[in-house]
MARVO-305914 format. One line per 8 residues: number of its first residue (from 1); their letters; for each residue y, z, x of C-alpha. Coordinates in Angstrom, 3 decimals, padded with zeros to 6 digits. Each point is the difference from the previous one (the first is absolute). Layout:
NUM	A	Y/Z/X  ... $
REM end
This chain:
1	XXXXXXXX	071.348/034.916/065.985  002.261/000.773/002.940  003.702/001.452/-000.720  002.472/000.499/002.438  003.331/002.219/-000.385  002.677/000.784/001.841  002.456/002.815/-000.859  003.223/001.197/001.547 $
9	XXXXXXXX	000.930/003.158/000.613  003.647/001.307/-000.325  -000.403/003.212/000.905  -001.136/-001.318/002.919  001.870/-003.253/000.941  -003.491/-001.274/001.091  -002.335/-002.354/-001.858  -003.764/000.741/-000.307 $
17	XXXXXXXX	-002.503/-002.692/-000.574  -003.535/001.159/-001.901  -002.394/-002.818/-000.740  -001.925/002.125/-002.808  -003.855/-001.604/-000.658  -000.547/000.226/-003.892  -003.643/000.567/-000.484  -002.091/002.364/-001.518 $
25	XXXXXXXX	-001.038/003.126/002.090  002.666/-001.060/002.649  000.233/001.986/003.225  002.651/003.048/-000.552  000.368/-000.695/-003.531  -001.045/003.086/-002.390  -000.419/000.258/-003.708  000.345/-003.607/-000.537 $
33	XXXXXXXX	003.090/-000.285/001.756  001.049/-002.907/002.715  002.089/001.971/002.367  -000.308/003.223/001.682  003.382/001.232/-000.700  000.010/003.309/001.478  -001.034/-001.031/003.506  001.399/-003.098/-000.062 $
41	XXXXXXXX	003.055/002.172/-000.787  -001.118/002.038/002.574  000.660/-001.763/002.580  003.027/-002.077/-001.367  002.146/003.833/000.726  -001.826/000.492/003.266  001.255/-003.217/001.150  003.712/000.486/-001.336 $
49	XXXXXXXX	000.116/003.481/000.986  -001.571/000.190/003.356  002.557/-001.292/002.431  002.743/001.989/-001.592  -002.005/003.514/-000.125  -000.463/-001.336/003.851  003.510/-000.522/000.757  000.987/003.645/-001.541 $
57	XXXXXXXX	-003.002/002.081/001.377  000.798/-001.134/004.075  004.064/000.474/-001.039  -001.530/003.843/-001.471  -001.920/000.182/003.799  003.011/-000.802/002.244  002.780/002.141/-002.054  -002.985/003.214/-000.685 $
65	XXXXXXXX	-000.583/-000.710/004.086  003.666/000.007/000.328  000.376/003.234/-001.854  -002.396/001.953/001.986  001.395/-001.402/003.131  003.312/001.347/-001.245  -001.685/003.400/-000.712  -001.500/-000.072/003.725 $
73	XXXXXXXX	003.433/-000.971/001.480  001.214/003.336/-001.847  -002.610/002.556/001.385  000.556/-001.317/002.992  003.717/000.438/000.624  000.215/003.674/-002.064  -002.866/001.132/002.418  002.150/-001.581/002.804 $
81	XXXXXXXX	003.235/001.785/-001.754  -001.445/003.603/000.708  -000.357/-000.632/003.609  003.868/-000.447/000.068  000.376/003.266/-001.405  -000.760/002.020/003.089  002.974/-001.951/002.013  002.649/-001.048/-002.703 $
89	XXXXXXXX	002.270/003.013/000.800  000.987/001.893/002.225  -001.697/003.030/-001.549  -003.189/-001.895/001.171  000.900/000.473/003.506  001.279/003.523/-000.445  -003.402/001.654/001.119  -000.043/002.456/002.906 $
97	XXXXXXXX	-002.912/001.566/001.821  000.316/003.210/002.153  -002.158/000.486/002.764  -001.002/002.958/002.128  -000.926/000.420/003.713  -002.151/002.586/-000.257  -001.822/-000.338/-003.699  -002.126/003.804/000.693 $
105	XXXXXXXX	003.711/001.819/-000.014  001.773/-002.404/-002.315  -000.263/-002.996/-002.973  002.439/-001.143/-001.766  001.240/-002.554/-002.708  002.559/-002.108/-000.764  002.199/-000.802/-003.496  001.617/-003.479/-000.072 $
113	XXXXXXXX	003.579/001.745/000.218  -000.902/001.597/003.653  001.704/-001.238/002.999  -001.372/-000.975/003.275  -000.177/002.172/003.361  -002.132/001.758/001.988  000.186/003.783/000.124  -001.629/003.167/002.049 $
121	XXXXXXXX	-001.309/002.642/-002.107  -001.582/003.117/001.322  -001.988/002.301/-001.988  000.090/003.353/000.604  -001.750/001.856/-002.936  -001.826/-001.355/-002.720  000.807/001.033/-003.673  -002.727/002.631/-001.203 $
129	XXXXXXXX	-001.289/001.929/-003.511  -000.318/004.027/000.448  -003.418/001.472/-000.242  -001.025/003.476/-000.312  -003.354/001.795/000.658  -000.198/003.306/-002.023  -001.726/003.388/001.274  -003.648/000.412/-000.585 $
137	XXXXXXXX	-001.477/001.111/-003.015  -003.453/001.508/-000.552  -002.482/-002.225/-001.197  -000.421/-003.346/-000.487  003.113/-000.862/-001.984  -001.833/001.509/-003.577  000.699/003.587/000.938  002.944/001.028/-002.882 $
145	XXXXXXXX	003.700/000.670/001.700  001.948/001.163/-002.987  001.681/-001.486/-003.003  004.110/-000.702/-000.316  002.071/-003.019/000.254  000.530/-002.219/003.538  003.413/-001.986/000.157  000.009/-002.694/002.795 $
153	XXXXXXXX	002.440/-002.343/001.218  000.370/-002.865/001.317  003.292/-000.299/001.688  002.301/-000.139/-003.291  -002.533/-000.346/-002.582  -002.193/002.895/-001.348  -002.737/000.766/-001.756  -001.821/003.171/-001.647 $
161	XXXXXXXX	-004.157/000.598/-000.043  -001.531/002.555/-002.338  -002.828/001.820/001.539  -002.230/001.798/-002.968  -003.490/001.398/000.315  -001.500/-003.804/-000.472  001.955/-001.312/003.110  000.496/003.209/002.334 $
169	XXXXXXXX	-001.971/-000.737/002.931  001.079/-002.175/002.921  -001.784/-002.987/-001.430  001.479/000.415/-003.298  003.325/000.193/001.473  -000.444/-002.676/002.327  -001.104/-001.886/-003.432  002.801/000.989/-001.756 $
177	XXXXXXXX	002.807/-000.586/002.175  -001.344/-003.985/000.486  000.261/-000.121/-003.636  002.545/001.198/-001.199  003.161/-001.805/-001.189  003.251/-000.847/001.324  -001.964/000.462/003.807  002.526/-002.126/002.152 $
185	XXXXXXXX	-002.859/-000.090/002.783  -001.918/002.786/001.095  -003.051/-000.276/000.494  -002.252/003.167/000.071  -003.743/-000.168/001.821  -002.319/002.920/001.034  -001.412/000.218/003.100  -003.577/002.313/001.287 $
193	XXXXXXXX	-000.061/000.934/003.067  -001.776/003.022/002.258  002.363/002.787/-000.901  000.244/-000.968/-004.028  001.986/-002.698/-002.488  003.356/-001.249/000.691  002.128/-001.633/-002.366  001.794/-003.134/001.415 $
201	XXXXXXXX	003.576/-001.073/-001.413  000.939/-003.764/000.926  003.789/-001.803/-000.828  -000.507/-003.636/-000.721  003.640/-000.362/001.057  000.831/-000.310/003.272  003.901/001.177/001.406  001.576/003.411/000.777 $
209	XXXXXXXX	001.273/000.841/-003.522  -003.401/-000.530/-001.273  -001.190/003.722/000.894  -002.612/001.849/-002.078  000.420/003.373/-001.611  -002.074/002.101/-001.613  001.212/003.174/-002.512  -002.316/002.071/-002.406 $
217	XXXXXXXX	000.910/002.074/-003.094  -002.878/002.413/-001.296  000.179/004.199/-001.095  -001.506/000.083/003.429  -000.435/-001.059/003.860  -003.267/-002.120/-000.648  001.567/-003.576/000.744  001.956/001.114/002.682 $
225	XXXXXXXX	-001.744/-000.983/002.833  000.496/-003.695/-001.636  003.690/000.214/000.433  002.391/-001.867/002.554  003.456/-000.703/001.013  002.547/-000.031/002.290  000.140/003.968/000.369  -003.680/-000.059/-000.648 $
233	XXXXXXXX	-002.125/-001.527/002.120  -002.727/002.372/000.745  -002.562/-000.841/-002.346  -000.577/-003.682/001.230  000.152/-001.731/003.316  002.166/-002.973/000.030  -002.884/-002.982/000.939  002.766/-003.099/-000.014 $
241	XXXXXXXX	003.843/000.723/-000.256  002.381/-001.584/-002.689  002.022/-002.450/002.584  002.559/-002.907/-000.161  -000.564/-002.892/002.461  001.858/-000.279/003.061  001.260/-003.571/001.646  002.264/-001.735/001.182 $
249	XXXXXXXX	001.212/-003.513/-000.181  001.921/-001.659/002.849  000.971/003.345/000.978  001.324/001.172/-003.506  -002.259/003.248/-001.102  -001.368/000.072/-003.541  -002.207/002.012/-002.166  -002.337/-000.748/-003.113 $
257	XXXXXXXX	-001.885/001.905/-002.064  -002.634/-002.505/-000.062  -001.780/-002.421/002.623  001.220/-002.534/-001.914  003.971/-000.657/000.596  001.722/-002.488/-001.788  004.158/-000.304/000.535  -000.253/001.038/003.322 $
265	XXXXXXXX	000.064/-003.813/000.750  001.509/-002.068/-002.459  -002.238/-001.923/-001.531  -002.900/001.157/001.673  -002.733/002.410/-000.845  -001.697/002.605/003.187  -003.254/001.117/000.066  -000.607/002.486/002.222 $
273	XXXXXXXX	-003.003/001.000/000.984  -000.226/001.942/003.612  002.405/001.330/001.891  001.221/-002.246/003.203  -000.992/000.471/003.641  002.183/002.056/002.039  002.331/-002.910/001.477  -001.611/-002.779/-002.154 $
281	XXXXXXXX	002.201/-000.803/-002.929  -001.143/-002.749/-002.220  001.650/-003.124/-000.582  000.876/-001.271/-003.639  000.413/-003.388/-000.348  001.580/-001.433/-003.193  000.041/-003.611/-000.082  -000.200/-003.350/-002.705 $
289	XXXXXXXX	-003.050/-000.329/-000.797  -000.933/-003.506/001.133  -003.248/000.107/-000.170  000.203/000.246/-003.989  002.466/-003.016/000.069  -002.359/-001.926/002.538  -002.778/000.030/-002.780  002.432/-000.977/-002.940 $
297	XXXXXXXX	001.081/-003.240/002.053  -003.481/-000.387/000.657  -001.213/000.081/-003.746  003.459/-002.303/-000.962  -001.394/-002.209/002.532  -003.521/000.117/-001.271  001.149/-000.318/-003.638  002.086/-003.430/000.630 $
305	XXXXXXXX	-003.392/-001.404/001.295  -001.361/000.979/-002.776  002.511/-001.822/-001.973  -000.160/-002.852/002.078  -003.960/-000.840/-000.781  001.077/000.049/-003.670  003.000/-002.256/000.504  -002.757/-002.414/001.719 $
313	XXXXXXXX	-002.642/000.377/-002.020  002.066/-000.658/-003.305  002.459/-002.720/001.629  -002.255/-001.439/002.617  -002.838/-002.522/000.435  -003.433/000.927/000.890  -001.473/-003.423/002.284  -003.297/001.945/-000.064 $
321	XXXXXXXX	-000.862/-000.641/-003.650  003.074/-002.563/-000.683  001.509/002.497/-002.292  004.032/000.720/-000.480  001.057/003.519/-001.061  001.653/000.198/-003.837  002.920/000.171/001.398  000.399/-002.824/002.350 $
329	XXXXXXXX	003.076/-001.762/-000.354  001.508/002.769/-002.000  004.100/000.227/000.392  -000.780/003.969/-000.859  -002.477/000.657/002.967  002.256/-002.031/002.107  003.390/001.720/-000.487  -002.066/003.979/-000.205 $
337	XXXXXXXX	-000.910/-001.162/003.527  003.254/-002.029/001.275  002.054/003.352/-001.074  -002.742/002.646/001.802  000.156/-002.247/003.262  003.862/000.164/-000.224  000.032/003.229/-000.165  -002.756/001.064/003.111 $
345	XXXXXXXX	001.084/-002.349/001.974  003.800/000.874/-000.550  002.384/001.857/003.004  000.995/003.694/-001.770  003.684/001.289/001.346  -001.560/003.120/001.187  002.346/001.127/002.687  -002.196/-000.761/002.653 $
353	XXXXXXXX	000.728/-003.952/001.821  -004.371/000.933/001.072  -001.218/001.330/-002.712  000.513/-002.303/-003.224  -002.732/-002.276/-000.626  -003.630/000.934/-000.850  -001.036/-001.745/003.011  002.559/002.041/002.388 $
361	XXXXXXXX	-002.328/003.150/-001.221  -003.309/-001.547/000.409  -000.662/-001.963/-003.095  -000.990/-003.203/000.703  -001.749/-003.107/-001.911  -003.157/-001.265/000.877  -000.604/-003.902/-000.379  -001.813/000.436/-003.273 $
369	XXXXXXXX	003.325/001.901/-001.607  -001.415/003.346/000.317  002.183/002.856/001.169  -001.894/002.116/003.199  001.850/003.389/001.863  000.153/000.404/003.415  -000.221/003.722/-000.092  001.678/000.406/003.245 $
377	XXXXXXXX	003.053/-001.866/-000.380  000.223/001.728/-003.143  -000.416/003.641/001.214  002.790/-000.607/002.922  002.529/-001.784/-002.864  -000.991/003.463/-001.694  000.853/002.193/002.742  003.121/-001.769/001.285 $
385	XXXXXXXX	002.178/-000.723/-003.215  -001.852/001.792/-002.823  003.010/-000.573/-002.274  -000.061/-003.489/000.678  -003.511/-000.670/-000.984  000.802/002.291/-003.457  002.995/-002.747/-000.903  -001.999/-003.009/000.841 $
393	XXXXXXXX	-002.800/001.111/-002.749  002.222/002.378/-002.384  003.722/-001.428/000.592  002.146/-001.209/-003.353  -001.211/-003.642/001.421  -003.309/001.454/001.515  -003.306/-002.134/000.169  -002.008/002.700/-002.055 $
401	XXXXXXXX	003.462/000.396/-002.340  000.017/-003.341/-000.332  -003.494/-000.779/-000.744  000.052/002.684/-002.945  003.241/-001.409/-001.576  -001.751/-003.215/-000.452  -003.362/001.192/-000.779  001.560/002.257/-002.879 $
409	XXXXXXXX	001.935/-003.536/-001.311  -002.963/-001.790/-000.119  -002.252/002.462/-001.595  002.719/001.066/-002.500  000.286/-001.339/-003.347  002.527/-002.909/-000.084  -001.448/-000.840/003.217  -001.279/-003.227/001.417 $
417	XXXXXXXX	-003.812/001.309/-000.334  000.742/001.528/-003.260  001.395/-003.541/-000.967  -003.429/-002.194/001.065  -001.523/002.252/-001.714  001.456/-000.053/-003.382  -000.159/-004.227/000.677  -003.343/000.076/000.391 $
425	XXXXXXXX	-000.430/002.311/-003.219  001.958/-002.725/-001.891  -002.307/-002.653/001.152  -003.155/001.909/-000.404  000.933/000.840/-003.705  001.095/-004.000/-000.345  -003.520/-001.181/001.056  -001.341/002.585/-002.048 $
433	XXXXXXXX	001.705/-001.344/-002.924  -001.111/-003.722/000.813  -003.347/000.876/000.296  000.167/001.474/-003.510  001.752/-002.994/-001.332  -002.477/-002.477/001.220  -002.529/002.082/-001.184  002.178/-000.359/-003.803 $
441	XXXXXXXX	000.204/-003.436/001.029  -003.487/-000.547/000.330  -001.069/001.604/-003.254  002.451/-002.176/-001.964  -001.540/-003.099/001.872  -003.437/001.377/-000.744  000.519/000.340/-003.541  001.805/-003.667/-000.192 $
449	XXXXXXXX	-003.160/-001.999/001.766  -002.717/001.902/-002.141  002.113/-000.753/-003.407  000.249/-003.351/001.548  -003.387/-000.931/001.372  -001.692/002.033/-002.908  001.468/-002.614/-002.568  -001.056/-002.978/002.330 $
457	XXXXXXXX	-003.494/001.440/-000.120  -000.115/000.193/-003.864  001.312/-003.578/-000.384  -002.621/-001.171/002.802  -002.860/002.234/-002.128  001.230/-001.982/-003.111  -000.283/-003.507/001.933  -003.344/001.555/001.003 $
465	XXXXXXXX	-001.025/000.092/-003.400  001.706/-002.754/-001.046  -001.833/-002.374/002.305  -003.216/001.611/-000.542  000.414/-001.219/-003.519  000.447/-003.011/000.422  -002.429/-000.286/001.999  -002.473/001.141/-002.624 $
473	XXXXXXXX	001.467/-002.540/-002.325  -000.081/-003.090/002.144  -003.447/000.881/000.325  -000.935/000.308/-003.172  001.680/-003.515/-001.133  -002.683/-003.046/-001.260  -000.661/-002.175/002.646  001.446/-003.122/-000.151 $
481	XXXXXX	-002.647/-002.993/000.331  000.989/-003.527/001.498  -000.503/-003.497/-002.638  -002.795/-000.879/002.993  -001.974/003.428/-000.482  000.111/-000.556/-003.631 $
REM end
């Protein structure tokens, strides 16, 4: 016997039609029963919940491809931001170099605050540290010389050096003086030579106040060959002197203690290091350092094509594999861009009717959008109105000023990207939470179908066993003979 059913789903909204064949050892059924409930079950969800899981998983793609696009969008313009940072102000362009003519007499540097000009400086002496070479002494340096104490100095500063019976020879003293404390810079060495040891006293400060002296106190005359000073001079010959340097600069003499001179120009730091030919001055040249603003316009430049390629690859289409960026279309991308082009291709009040326009300097877009320097053009903008070029980039309505303002906006919290992405945060965690509803969803309609199709399976395994009865019955009955037969 053949039964057919047909059941409606409200869960669903759909109706399901299962033609069930009652008959012992049926296909699927288990344990005596008619219908496989659990697949048929099965595949009752799949069917309900499939094209909604669908729908929600490729909205999850596009808003999680969205997202990251968002997050690319960001890198890109705070890595573009930093470029801005070495032409937003007018600090940026504050950068000097100084220059010599002759680098074996004279180097020099430059502070931000210095101020351009070219100068002659002629170096007469060089700043030098006193050394003295002592008498000889018998021996080789181990030979005793007597016991007492040694006071040195160093211009102002002084220092005393015991001299017992474990230190007393010229090594030992030579030992002794290096180490001991509060030495300003004397350095003491001993010599050999052909007529016996000599011990070697060496300032590490150069400058004419910087003179050594030497003074001994003992019970009797055994340091005194060791001794120095002005009124004393005898016991050591005078190898280097204790001198000031001596130069001028555009005519106006000066003097340092050391070969290195700051103050003399302001902002600017000498180094001397030989003294001038006779009638060959050097030439200082203190300047703005273009060179160092020529590479920062270079690396803004580099960084905005940088920043273009993202703004293509996110917003553009690729015919090559038919595929369109996450953000194509995107009002966000769109106005990030609109306001940037406004803003390079804009004409900056910088004092100068030549100079206000990225192009006037050298700056000039390429037929893909690309930004490319002509490095000549630039240098000669440069030269002639340096101030000019400063205001176009660093200006209160300067390009790089400009640029930063609205990178900062959009990066900061309130801001447009800050917005998108706390919209596409909502509508990640809404899909999140429809996904697990339908999954609820689909539990409740699980449990309804097997409750429903498990007591349609024990009514069909009673008809079962209803019909098999009577089918055991009817055969069973008497036969009933016809009047002919009988």
């Amino acid at each position: 016997m053949t039964v057919s059913s047909v059941s409606s789903s409200p869960d669903t909204g759909s109706s399901t039609s299962q033609v069930v064949s009652i008959a012992n050892g049926s296909s699927g059924a288990a344990g005596g029963s008619v219908i496989d409930v659990s697949t048929l079950v099965s595949e009752l969800v799949a069917a309900a919940q499939a094209p909604q899981e669908q729908l929600i998983e490729n909205q999850t793609t596009a808003v999680t491809a969205q997202i990251s696009a968002l997050g690319q969008l960001q890198g890109a313009l705070s890595t573009f931001q930093s470029s801005l940072s070495a032409l937003d102000s007018a600090a940026a362009f504050n950068s000097q170099t100084a220059s010599s003519s002759n680098t074996n007499v004279l180097t020099a540097t430059a502070s931000p605050d210095a101020t351009a000009g070219n100068y002659s400086v002629t170096i007469s002496q060089l700043a030098t540290a006193q050394q003295l070479l002592s008498g000889a002494f018998a021996g080789d340096g181990t030979g005793t010389v007597g016991t007492g104490t040694l006071t040195l100095s160093l211009g102002g500063s002084s220092f005393q050096v015991n001299i017992n019976a474990g230190n007393d020879t010229l090594d030992g003293i030579a030992a002794a003086i290096n180490a001991a404390s509060g030495n300003p810079g004397i350095t003491a060495t001993v010599l050999q030579g052909t007529d016996g040891a000599h011990l070697v006293l060496s300032s590490g400060l150069t400058g004419a106040a910087n003179t050594i002296t030497v003074s001994e106190s003992d019970t009797g005359d055994a340091l005194a060959k060791l001794t120095y000073g002005t009124s004393n001079t005898a016991n050591y010959t005078e190898q280097s002197p204790a001198q000031d340097a001596s130069f001028t600069i555009a005519g106006v003499p000066a003097t340092s203690p050391s070969n290195t001179v700051s103050g003399a120009v302001g902002g600017v730091t000498l180094s001397l290091l030989a003294t001038t030919p006779a009638g060959s001055p050097a030439t200082l040249t203190v300047a703005s350092d273009t060179s160092n603003i020529e590479s920062n316009i270079a690396s803004f430049v580099s960084a905005y094509n940088t920043l273009l390629g993202t703004f293509n690859t996110l917003g553009g289409y690729d015919a090559s594999t038919s595929t369109a960026g996450p953000m194509m279309g995107s009002g966000l991308l769109q106005n990030v861009q609109s306001q940037m082009n406004e803003a390079l291709y804009s004409i900056v009040p910088t004092g100068s009717p030549t100079y206000n326009s990225l192009a006037s300097i050298g700056i000039t877009t390429n037929s893909d959008g690309t930004l490319s320097v002509n490095q000549t053009t630039l240098q000669n903008a440069l030269s002639t109105d340096f101030s000019a070029v400063s205001a176009l980039f660093s200006g209160s309505s300067g390009i790089a000023t400009t640029l930063n303002t609205q990178v900062t906006g959009e990066l900061a919290g309130g801001g447009a990207l800050s917005d998108e992405g706390n919209t596409l945060t909502q509508q990640e965690n809404a899909l999140t939470t429809q996904s697990n509803n339908l999954n609820t969803q689909m539990a409740a309609l699980s449990a309804s179908l097997t409750q429903q199709y498990g007591s349609l399976n024990t009514l069909l395994s009673s008809l079962q066993t209803t019909s098999a009865y009577l089918t055991e019955a009817f055969a069973t009955l008497p036969q009933v003979q016809s009047q002919q037969d009988a």
